[in-house]
N, C-alpha and C positions, 0 to 999 in steps of 0.2 A: 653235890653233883646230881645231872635229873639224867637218867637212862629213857629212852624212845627207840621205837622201831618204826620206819616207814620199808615197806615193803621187805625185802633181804639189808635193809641198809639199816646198820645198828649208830646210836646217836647218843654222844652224851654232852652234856650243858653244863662248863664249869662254871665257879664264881669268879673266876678274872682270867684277864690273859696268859699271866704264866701260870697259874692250874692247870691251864688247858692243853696250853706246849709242855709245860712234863710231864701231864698224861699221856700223851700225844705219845709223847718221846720214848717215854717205857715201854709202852706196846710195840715200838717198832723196834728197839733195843730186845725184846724180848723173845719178839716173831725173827731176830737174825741170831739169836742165842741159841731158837730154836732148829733153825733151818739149820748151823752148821754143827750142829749135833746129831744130823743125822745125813752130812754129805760133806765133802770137803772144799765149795765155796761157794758163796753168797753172791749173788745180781741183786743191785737195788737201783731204781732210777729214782731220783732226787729232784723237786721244783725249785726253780729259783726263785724267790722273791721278798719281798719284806715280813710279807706276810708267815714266812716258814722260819722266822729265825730263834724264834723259843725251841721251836720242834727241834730243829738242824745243831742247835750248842745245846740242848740235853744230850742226841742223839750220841754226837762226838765227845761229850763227857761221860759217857756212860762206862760203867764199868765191866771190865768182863768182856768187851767183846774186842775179837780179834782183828781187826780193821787190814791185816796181810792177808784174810781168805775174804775180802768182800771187792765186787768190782763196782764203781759205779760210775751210774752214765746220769744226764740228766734230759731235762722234758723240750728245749727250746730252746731255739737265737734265733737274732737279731741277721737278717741279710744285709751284709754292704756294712757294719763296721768293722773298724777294724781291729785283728786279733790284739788283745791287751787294752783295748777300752773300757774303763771303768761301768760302761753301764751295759754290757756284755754280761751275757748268764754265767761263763766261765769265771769270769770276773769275779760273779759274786760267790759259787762256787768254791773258787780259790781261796778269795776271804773268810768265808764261812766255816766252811768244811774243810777241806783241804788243807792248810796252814794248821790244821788242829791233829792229825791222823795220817797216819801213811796207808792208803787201800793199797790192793793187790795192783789195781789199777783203776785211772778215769777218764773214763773216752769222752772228749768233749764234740759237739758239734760245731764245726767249721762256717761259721757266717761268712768271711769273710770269701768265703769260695767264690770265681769267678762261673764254677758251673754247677749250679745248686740241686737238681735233678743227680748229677755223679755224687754229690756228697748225700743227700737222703741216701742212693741207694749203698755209699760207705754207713752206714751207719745205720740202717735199716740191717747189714749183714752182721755188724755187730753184736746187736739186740738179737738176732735169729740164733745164733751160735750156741745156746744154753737157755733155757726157761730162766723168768723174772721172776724173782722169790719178792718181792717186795716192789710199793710203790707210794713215794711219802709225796703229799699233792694237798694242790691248792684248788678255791674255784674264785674265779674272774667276778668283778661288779658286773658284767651280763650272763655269768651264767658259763664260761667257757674252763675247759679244763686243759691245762699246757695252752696252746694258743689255735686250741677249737674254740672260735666264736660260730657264734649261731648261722652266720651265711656260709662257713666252710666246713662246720660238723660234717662226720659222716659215720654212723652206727656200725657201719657195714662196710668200711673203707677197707680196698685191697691192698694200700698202701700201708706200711710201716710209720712212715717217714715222708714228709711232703713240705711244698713251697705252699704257704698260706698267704694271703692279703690278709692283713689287721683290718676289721674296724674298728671305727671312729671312736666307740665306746673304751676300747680295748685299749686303742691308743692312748687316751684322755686316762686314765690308770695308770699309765706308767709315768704321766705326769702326775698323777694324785699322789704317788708313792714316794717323789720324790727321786726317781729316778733320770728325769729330764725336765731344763727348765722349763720348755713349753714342747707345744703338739707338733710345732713343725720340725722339732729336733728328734723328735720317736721314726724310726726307721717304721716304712708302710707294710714292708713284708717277712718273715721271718719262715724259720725250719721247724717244724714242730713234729712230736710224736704225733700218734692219729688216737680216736680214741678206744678202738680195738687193742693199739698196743698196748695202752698206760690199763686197758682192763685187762690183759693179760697174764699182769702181776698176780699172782698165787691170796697177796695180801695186800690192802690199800691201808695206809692210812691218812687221813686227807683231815686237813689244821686249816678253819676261818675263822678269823678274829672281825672284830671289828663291825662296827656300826652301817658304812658303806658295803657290806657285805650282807646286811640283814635283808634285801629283796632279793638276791639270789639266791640268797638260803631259804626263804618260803617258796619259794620258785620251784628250787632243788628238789625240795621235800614233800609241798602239795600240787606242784601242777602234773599234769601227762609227761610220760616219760617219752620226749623226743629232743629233736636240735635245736627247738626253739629255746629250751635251755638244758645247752649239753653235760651240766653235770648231775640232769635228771636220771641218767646210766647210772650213775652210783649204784643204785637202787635195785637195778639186778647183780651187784655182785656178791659172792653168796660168801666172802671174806670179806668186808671195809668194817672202817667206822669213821664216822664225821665227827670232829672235836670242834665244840660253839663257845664263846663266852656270850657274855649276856648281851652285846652289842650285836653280834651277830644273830643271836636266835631272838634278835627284840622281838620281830613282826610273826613269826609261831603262836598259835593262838596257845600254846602249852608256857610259853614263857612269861 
């Protein structure tokens, strides 16, 4: 395993993918062992995606932790499908997570809402109600973190909670991942946290695998930290760590 630092954002480089999601896994297992050792419950918001599923079944197999004092919410949906479709974040939540643990509770986001503006602000009131002790996160093949891509980023959003337009890039992802047969089946607009809130967490810990993933991650790690690639924020926050396999940290001149 290689240890790096770019700015406040700590980096470590396993030899394969599942190294990297049960290292992954232990830190966030450890950071919620910690938190409710000294308060009586846990906030974690959780990413949906392929890419989190080493992280997501250590996390739920882990021992020792109390899953009746943790609440969790996750990072995005889909607008306009509907509730119980397979390629819904809840969906894979449910499969994931869920089916494995009983939390205190898990707020899911509402795509299916016919008035998407009232559900961000359900669900922005949600997340306001208690501090995020944790937040387990992916970054996008452009660079997006939840579903900031780089035309809808904002550093400095006053929002929680908002109606995004996917781009094209973003879209074409959820077809890479096998989540949809093709591009014009991927919903165009979706609910996402902002990424003021997903920095808000106390603790990040943020899992990319993967080869497609390797120009985001040099991106991440050496360009300016702004929305042209918004998981360049990492970087100030003064708790994360980025977990790489060697597909993902190919293009790092360190790797």
């Amino acid at each position: 395993m290689t240890s790096l630092t770019f700015d406040a954002l700590n980096v470590e480089i396993h030899p394969d993918r599942a190294a990297m999601g049960a290292a992954a896994a232990r830190r966030a297992a450890a950071l919620l062992r910690e938190t409710l050792a000294r308060q009586k419950q846990a906030r974690i918001i959780v990413a949906s995606a392929p890419s989190q599923d080493e992280l997501i079944s250590g996390l739920a197999g882990a021992p020792d932790l109390d899953w009746s004092r943790i609440t969790i919410f996750h990072m995005d949906e889909y607008v306009g499908l509907p509730a119980g479709h397979p390629a819904t974040f809840r969906a894979y939540q449910e499969t994931h997570l869920l089916a494995l643990i009983r939390p205190a509770a898990f707020h899911g986001i509402r795509g299916e809402s016919l008035d998407s503006a009232a559900e961000a602000a359900r669900y922005a009131a949600l997340l306001a109600e208690a501090p995020i002790d944790l937040v387990c996160l992916g970054i996008g093949e452009n660079g997006h973190i939840a579903f900031n891509d780089p035309p809808v980023a904002d550093f400095e959003d006053a929002q929680a909670v908002k109606l995004v337009t996917l781009d094209e890039s973003c879209r074409q992802q959820q077809v890479n991942d096998g989540c949809f047969p093709g591009l014009e089946a991927v919903p165009a607009e979706a609910l996402t946290l902002t990424c003021p809130a997903l920095m808000s967490g106390r603790s990040l810990v943020c899992v990319v695998p993967g080869p497609r993933k390797a120009a985001a991650v040099r991106s991440t790690l050496l360009d300016a930290i702004s929305t042209a690639c918004p998981a360049t924020l990492l970087r100030r926050h003064p708790n994360a760590v980025l977990y790489l396999d060697p597909g993902s940290s190919a293009e790092l001149p360190v790797a």
